[in-house]
N, C-alpha and C positions, 0 to 999 in steps of 0.2 A: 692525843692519841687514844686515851680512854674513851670517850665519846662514839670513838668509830666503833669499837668494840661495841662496845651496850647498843649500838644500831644493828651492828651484825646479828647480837643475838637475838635481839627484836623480830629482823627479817627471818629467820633459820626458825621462831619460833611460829609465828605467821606461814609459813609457808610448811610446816609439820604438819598443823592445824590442818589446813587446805585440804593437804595430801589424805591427811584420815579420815578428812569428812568423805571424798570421792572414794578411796575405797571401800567404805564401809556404804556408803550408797551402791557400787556395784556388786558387795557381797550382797544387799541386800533386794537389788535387781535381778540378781542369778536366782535366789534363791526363792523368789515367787513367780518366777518365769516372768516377766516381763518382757525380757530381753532374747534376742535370738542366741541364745547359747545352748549346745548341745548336750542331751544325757540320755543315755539308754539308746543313741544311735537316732531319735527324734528331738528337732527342736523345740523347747517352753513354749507353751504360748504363741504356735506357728499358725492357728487356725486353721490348722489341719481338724476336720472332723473326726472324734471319736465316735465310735466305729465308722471306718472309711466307708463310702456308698458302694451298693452292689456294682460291681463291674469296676472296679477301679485297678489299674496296673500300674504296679510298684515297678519300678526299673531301678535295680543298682548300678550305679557309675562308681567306675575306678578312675581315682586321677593317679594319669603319668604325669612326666614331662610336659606341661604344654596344653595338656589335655584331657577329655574325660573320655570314658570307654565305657559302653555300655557292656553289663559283664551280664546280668541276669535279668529275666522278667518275669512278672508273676502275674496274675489277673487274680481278684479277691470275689470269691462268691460265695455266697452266705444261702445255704440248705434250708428248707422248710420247717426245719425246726430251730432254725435259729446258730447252727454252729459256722463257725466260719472255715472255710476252703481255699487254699492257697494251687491255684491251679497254673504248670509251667508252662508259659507263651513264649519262650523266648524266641524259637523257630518263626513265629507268627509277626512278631512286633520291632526286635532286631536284624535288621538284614547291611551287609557291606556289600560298597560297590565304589570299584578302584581306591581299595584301603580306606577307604572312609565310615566311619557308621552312618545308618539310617534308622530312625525308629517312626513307626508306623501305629499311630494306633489310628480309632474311628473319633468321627466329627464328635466334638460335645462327651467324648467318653472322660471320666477322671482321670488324670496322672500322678502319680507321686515318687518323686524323684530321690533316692536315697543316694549319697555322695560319700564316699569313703578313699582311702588313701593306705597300701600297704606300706607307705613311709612314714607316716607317723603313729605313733604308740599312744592312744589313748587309752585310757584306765576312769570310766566312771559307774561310782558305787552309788 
């Protein structure tokens, strides 16, 4: 009956081990962006270009139930000297028809698709 014991704690110890190498790998995943994880409403390392190309439109989606809803749109253009401009297209780029969304932009223009949810509470600092 001893025997079984000193295995168990062999395996429970083993398997501690395991456990703390993966977390400590995905803490240390998050933490140089590697990974698709989220902060500040953009994800690490998405190969999203900083600063986005001229003409690009951001569209905020809201998910419900089931689905996603496009709630806002912005077109990005950047002035001659250099500052950037958030100009609102929503009229332009979101349009419903028989309750469904549609978004519309031009051939080859950029998108950047921002996804949010008023059901969950996230908090990052």
């Amino acid at each position: 009956m001893e025997s079984h014991r000193d295995w168990e704690k062999i395996w429970f110890g083993v398997m501690l081990v395991i456990v703390v190498i993966f977390v400590a790998w995905s803490y240390v995943s998050v933490m140089s962006g590697d990974t698709a994880t989220y902060r500040d409403g953009l994800p690490l390392a998405s190969g999203v270009p900083k600063p986005l190309p001229n003409g690009t439109v951001v569209i905020y989606m809201e998910g419900v139930q089931w689905a996603w809803v496009p709630m806002n749109a912005t077109e990005i253009v950047y002035s001659p000297n250099g500052t950037q401009m958030n100009i609102s297209v929503t009229a332009n780029v979101i349009s419903f028809a028989n309750g469904y969304p549609y978004i519309k932009v031009l051939p080859h223009q950029p998108v950047e698709m921002i996804l949010y949810s008023n059901n969950v509470f996230m908090r990052f600092t």
